[in-house]
Biopython code that builds the backbone (N, CA, C, O; Angstrom):
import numpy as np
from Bio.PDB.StructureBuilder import StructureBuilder

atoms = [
    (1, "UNK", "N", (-22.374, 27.647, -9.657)),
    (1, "UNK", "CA", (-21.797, 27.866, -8.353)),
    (1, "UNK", "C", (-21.460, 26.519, -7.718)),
    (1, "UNK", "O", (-22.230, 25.558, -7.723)),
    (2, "UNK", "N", (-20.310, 26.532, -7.201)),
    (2, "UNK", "CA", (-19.788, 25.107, -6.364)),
    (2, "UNK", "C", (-19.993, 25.216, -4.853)),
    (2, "UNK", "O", (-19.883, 26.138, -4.045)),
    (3, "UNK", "N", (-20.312, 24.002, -4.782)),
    (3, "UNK", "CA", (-20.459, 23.733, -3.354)),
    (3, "UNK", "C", (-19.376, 23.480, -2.526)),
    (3, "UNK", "O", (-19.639, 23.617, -1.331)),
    (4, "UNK", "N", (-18.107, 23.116, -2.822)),
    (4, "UNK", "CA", (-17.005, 23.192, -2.552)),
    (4, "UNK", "C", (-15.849, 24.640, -2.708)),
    (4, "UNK", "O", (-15.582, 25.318, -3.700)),
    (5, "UNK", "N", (-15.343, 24.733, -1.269)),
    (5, "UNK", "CA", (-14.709, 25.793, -1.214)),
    (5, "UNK", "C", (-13.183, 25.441, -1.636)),
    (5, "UNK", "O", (-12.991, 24.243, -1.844)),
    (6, "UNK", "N", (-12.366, 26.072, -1.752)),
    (6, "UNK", "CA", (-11.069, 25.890, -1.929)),
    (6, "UNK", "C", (-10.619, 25.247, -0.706)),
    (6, "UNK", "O", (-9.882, 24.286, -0.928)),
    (7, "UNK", "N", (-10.821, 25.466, 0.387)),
    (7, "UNK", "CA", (-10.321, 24.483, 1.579)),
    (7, "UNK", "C", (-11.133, 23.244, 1.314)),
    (7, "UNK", "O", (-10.469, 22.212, 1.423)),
    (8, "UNK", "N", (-12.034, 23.126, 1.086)),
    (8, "UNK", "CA", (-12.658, 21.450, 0.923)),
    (8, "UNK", "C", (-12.050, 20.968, -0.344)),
    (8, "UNK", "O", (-12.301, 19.762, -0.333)),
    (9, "UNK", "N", (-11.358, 21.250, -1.486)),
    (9, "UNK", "CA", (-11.529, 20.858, -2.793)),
    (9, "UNK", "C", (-9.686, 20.353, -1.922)),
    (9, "UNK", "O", (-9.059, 19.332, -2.205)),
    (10, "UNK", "N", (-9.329, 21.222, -1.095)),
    (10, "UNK", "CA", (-7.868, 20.831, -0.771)),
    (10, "UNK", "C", (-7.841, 19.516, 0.117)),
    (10, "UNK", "O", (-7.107, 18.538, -0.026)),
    (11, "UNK", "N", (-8.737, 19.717, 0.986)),
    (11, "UNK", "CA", (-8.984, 18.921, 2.156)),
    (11, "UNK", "C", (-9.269, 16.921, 1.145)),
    (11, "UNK", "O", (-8.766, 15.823, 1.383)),
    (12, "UNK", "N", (-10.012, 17.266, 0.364)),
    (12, "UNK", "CA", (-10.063, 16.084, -1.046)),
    (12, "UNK", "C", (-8.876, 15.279, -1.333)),
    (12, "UNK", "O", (-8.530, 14.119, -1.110)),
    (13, "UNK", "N", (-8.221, 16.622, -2.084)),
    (13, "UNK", "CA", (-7.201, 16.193, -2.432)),
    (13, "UNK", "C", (-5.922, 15.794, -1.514)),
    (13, "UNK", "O", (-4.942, 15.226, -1.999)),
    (14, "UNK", "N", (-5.988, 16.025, -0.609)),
    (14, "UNK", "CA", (-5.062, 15.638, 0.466)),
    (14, "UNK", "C", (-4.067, 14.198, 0.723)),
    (14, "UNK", "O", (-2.921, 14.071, 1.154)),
    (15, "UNK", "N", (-5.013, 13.285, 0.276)),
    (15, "UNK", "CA", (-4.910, 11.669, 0.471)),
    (15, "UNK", "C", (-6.013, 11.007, -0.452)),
    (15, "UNK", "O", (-7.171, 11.420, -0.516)),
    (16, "UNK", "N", (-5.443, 9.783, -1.254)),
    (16, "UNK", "CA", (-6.963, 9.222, -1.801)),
    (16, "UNK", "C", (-8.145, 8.441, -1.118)),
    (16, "UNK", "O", (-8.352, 7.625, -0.220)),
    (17, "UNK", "N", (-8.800, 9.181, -2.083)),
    (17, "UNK", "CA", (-10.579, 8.994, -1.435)),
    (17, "UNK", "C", (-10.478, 7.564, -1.585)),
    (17, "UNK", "O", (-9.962, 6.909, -2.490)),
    (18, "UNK", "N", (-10.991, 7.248, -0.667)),
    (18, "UNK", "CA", (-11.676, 6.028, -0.163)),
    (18, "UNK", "C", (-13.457, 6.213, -0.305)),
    (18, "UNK", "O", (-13.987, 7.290, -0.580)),
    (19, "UNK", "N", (-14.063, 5.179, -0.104)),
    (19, "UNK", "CA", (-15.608, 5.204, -0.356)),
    (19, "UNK", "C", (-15.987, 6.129, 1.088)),
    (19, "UNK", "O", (-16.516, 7.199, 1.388)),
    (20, "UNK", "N", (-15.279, 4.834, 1.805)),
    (20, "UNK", "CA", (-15.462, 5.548, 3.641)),
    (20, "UNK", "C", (-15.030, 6.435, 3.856)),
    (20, "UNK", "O", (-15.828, 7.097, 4.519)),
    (21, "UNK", "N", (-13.884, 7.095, 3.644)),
    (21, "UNK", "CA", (-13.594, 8.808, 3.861)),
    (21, "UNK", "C", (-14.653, 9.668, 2.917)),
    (21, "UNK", "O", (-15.100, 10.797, 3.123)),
    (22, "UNK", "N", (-14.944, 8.626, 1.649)),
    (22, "UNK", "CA", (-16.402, 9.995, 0.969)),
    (22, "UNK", "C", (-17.221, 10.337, 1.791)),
    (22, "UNK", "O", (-17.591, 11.511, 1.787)),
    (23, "UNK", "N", (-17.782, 9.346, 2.810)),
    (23, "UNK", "CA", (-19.019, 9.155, 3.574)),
    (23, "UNK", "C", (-18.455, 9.969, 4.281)),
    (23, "UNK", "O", (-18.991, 11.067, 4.136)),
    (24, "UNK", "N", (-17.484, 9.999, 5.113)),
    (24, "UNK", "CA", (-16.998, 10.950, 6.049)),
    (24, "UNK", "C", (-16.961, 12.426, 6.189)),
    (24, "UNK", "O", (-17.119, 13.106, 7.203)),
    (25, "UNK", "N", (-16.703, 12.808, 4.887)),
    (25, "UNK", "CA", (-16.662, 14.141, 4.609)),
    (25, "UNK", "C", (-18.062, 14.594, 3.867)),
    (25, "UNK", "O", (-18.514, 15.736, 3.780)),
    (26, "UNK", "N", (-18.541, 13.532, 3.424)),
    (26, "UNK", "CA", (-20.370, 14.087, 2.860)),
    (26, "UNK", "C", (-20.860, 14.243, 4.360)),
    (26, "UNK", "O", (-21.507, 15.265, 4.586)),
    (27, "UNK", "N", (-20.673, 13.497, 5.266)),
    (27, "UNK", "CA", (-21.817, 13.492, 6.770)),
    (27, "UNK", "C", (-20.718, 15.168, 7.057)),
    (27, "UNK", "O", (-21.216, 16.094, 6.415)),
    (28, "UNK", "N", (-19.932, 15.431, 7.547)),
    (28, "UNK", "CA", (-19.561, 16.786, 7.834)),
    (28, "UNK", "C", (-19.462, 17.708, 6.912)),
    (28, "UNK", "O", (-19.016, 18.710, 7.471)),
    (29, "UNK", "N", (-19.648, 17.924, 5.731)),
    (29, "UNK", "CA", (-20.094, 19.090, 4.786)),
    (29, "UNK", "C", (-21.528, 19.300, 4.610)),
    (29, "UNK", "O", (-22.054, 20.325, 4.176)),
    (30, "UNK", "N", (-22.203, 18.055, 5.049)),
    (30, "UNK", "CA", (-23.471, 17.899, 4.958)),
    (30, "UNK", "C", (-24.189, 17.938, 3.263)),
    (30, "UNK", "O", (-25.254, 18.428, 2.888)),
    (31, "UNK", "N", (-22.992, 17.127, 2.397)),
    (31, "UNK", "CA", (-23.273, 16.824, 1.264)),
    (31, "UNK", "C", (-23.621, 15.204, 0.855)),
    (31, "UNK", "O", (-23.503, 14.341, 1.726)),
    (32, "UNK", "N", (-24.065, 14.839, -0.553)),
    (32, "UNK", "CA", (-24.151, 13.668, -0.670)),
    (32, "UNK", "C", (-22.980, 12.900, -1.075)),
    (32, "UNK", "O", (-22.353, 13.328, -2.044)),
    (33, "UNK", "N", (-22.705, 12.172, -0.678)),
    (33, "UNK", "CA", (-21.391, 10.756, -1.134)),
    (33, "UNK", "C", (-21.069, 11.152, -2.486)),
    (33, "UNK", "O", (-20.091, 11.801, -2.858)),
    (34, "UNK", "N", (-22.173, 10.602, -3.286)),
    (34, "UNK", "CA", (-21.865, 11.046, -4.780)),
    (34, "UNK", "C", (-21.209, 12.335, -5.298)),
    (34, "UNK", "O", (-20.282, 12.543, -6.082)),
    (35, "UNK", "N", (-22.143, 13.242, -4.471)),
    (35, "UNK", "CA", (-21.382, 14.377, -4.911)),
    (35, "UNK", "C", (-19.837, 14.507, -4.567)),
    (35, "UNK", "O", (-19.101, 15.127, -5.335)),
    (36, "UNK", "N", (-19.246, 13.796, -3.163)),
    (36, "UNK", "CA", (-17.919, 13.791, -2.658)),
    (36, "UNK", "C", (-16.908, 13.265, -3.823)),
    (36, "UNK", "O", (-15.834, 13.776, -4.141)),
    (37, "UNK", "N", (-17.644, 11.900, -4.477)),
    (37, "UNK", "CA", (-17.212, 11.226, -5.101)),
    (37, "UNK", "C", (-16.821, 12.009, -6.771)),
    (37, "UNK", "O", (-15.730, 12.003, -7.341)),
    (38, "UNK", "N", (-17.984, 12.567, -7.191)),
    (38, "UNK", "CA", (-17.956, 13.387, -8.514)),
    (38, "UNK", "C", (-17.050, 14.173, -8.391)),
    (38, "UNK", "O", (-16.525, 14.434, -9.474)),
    (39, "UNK", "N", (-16.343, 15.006, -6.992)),
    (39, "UNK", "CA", (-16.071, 15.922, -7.027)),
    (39, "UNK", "C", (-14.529, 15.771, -6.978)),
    (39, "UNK", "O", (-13.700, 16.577, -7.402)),
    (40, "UNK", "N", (-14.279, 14.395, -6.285)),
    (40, "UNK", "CA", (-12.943, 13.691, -6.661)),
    (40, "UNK", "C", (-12.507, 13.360, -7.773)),
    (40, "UNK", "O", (-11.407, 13.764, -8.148)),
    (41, "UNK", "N", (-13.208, 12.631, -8.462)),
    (41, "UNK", "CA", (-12.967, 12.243, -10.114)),
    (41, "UNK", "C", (-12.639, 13.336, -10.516)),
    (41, "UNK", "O", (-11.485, 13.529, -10.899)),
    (42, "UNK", "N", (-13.926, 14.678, -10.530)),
    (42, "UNK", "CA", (-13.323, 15.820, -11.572)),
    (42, "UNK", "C", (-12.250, 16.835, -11.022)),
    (42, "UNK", "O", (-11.922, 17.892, -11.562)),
    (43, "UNK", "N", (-11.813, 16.360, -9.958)),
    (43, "UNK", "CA", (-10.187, 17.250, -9.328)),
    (43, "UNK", "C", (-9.309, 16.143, -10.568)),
    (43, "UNK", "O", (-8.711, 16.617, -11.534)),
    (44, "UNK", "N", (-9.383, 14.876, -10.326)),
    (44, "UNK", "CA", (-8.560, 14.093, -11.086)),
    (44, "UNK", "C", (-8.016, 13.184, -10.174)),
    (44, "UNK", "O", (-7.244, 12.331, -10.611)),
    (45, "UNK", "N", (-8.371, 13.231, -8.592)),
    (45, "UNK", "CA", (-7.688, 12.482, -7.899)),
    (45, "UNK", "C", (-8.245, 11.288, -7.461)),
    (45, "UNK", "O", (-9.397, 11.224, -7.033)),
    (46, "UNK", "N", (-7.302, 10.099, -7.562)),
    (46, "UNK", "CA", (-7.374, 8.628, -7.320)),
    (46, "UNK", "C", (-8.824, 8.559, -6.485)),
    (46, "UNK", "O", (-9.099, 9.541, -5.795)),
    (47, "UNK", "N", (-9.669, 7.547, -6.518)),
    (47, "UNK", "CA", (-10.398, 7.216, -6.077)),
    (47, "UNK", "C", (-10.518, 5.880, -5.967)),
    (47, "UNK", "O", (-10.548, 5.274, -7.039)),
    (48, "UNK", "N", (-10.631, 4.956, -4.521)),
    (48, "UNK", "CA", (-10.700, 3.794, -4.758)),
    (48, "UNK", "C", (-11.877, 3.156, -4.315)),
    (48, "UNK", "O", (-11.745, 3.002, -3.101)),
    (49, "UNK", "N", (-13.269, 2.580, -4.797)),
    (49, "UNK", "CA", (-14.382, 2.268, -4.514)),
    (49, "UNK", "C", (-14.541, 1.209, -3.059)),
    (49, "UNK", "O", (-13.568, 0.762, -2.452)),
    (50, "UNK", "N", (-15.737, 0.994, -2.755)),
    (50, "UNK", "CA", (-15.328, -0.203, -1.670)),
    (50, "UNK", "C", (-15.760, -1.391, -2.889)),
    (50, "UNK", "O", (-16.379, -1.329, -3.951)),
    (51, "UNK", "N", (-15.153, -2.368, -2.204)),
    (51, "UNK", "CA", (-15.436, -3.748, -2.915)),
    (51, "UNK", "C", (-16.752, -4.170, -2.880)),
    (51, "UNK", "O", (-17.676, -3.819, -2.146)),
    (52, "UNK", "N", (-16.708, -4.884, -3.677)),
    (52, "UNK", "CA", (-18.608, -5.421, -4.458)),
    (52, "UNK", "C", (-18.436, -6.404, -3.436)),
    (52, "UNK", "O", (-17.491, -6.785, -2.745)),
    (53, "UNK", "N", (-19.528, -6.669, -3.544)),
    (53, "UNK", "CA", (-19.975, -8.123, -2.676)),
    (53, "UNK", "C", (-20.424, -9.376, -3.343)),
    (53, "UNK", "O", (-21.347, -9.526, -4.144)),
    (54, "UNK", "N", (-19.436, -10.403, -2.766)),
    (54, "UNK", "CA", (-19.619, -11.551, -4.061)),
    (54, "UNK", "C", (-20.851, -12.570, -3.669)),
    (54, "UNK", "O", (-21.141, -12.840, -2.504)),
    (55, "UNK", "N", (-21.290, -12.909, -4.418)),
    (55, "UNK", "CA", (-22.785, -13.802, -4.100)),
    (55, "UNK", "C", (-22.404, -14.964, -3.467)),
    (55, "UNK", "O", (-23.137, -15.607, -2.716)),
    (56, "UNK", "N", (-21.286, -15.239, -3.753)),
    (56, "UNK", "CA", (-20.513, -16.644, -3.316)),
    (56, "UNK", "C", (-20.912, -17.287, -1.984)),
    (56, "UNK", "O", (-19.992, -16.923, -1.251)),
    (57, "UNK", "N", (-21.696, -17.987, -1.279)),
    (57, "UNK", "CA", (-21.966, -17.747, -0.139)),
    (57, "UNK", "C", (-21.671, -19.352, 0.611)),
    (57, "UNK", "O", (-21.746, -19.572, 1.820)),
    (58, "UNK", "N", (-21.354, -20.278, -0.369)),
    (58, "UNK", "CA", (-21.451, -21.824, 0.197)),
    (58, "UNK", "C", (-20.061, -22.329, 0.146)),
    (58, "UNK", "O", (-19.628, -23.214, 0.885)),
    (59, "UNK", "N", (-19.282, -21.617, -0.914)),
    (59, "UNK", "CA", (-17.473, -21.901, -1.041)),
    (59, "UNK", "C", (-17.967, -22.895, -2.296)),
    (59, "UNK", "O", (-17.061, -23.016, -3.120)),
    (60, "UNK", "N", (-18.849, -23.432, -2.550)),
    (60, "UNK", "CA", (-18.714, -23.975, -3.495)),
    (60, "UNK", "C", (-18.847, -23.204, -5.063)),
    (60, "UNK", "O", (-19.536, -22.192, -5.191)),
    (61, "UNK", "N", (-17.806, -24.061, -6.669)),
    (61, "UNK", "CA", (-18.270, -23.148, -7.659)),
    (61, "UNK", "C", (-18.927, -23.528, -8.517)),
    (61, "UNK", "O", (-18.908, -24.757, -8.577)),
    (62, "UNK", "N", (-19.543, -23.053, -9.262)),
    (62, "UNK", "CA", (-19.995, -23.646, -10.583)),
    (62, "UNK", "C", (-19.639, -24.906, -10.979)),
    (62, "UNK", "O", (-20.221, -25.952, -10.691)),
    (63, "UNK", "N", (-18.411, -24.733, -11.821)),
    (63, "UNK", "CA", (-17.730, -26.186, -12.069)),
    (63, "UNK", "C", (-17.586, -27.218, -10.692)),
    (63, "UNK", "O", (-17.074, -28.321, -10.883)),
    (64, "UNK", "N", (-17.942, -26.929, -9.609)),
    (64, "UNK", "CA", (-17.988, -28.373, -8.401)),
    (64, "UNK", "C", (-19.415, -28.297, -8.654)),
    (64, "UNK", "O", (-19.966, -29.376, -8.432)),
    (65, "UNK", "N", (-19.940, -27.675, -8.918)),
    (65, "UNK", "CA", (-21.424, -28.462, -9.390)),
    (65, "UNK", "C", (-21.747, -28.972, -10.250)),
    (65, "UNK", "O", (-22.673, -29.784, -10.234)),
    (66, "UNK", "N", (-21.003, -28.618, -11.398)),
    (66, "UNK", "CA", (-21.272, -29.140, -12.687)),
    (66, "UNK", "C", (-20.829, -30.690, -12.273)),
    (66, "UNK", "O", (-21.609, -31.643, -12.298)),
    (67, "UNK", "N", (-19.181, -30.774, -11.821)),
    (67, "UNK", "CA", (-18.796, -32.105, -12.073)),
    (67, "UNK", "C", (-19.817, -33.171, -10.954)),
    (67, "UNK", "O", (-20.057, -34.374, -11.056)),
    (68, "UNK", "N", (-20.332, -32.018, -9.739)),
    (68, "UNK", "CA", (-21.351, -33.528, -9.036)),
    (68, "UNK", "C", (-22.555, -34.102, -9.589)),
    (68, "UNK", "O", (-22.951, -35.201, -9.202)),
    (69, "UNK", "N", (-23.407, -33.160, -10.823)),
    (69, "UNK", "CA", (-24.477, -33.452, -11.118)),
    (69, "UNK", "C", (-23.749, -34.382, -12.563)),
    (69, "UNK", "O", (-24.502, -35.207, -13.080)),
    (70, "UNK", "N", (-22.658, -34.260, -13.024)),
    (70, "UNK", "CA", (-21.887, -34.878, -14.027)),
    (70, "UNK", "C", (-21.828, -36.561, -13.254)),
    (70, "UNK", "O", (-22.184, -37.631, -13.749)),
    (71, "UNK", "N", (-21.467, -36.388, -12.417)),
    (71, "UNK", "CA", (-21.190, -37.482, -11.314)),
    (71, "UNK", "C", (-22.413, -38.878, -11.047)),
    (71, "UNK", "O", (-22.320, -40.077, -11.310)),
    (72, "UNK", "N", (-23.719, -37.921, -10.305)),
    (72, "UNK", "CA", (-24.726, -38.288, -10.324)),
    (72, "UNK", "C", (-25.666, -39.177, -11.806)),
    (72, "UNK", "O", (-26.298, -40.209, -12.033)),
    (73, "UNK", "N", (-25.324, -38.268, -12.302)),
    (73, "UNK", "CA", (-26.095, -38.610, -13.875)),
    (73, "UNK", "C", (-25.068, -39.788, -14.980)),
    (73, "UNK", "O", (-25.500, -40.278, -16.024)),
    (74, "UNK", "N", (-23.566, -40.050, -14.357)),
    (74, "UNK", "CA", (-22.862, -40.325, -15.106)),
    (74, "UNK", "C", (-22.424, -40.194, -16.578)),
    (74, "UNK", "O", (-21.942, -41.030, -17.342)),
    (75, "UNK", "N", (-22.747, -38.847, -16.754)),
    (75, "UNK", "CA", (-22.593, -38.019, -18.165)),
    (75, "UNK", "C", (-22.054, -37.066, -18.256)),
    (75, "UNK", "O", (-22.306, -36.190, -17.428)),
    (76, "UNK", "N", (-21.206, -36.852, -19.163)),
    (76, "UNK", "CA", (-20.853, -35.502, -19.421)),
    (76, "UNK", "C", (-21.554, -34.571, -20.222)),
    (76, "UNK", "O", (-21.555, -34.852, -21.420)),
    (77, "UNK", "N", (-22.336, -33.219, -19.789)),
    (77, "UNK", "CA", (-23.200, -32.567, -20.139)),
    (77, "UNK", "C", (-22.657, -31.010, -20.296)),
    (77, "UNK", "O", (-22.521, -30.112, -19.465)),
    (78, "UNK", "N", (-22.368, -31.090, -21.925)),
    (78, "UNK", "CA", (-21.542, -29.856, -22.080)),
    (78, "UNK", "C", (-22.705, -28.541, -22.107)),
    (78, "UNK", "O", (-23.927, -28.505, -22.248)),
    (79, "UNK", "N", (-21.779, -27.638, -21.921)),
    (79, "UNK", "CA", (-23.068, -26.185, -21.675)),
    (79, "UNK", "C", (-23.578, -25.685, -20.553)),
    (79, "UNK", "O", (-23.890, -24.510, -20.359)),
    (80, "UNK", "N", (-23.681, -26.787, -19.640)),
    (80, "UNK", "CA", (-24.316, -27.436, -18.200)),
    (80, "UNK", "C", (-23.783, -25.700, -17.569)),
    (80, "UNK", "O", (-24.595, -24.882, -17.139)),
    (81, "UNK", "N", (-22.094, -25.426, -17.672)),
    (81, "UNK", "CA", (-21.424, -25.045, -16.828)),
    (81, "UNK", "C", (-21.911, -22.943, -17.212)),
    (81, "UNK", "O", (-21.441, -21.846, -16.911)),
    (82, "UNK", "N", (-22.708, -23.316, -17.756)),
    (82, "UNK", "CA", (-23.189, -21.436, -18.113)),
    (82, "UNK", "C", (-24.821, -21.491, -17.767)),
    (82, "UNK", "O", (-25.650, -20.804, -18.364)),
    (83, "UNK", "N", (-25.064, -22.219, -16.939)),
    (83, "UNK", "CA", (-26.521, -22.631, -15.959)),
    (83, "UNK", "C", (-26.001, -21.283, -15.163)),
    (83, "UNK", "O", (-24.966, -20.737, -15.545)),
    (84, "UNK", "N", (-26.494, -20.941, -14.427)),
    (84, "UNK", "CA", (-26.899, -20.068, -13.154)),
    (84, "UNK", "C", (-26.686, -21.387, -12.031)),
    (84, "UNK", "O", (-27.005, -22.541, -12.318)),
    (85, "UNK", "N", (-26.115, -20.999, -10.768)),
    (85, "UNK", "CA", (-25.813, -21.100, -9.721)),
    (85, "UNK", "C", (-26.537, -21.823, -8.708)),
    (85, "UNK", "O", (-26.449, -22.876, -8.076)),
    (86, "UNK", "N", (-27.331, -20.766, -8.821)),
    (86, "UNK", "CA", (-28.801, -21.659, -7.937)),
    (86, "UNK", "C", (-29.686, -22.594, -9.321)),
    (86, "UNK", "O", (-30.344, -23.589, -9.019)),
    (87, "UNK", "N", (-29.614, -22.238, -10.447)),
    (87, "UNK", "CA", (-30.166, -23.729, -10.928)),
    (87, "UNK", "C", (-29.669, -24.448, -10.676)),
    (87, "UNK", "O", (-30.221, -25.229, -9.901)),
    (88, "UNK", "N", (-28.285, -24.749, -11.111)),
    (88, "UNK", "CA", (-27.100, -26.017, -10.945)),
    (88, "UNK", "C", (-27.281, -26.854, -9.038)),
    (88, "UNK", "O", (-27.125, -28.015, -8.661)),
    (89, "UNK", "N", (-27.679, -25.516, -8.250)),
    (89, "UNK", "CA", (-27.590, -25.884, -7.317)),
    (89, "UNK", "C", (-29.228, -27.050, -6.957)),
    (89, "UNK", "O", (-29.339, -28.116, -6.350)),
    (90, "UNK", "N", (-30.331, -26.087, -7.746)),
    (90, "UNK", "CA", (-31.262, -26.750, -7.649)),
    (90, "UNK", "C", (-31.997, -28.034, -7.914)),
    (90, "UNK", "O", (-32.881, -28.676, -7.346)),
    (91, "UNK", "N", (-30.890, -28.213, -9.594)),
    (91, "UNK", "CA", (-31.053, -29.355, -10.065)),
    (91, "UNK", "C", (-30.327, -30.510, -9.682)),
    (91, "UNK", "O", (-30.407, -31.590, -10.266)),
    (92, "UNK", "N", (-29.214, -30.137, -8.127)),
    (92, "UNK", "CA", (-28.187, -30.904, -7.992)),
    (92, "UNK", "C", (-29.140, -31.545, -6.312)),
    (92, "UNK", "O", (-28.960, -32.609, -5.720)),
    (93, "UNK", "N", (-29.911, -30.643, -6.043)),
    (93, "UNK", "CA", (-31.033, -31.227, -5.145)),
    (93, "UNK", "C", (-31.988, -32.134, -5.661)),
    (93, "UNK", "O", (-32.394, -33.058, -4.956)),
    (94, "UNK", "N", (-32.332, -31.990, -6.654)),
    (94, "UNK", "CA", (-33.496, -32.501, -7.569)),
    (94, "UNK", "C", (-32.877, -33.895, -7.887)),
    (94, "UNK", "O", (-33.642, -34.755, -8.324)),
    (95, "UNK", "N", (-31.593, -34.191, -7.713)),
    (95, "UNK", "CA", (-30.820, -35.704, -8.395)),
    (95, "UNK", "C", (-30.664, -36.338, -7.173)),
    (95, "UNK", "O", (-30.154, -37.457, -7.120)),
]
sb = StructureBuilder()
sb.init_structure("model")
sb.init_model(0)
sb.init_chain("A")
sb.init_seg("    ")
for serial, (resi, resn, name, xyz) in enumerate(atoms, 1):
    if name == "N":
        sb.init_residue(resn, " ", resi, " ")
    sb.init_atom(name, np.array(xyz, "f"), 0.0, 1.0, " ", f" {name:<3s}", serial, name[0])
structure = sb.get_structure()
């Protein structure tokens, strides 16, 4: 048995789902997101997620760390640049 009636499965399909219109219509059907979401995919209609959230938080990247601790140390240190973020960052405190 579905929890969706033919007016909600229409009301779906109407326009594409957004994350925030899922939420919208789970808080007034009084269903869960996911389920809004499952229930879009298996109509077949477009769904567009919200965006991830990037860890990025200083503007600086990898490689500007690599080349300052490259800098510091006056070496070129291949491999360096597949460190993790906050090591690079840590070891660029540590110099």
């Amino acid at each position: 048995m579905s929890n969706y009636t033919p007016k909600m499965e229409a009301e779906i399909a109407s326009e594409t789902m957004t994350y925030d219109r899922a939420v919208a219509l789970a808080t007034e059907w009084g269903l869960s997101v996911k389920s809004v979401i499952a229930k879009t995919k298996s109509l077949g209609i477009d769904y567009t997620p919200k965006p991830r959230a990037t860890r990025k938080t200083s503007g600086v990247t990898k490689a500007d760390l690599v080349r300052q601790i490259e800098g510091k140390l006056d070496c070129q240190l291949d491999g360096l640049q597949n460190a993790s973020a906050s090591a690079l960052t840590t070891l660029l405190g540590a110099l």
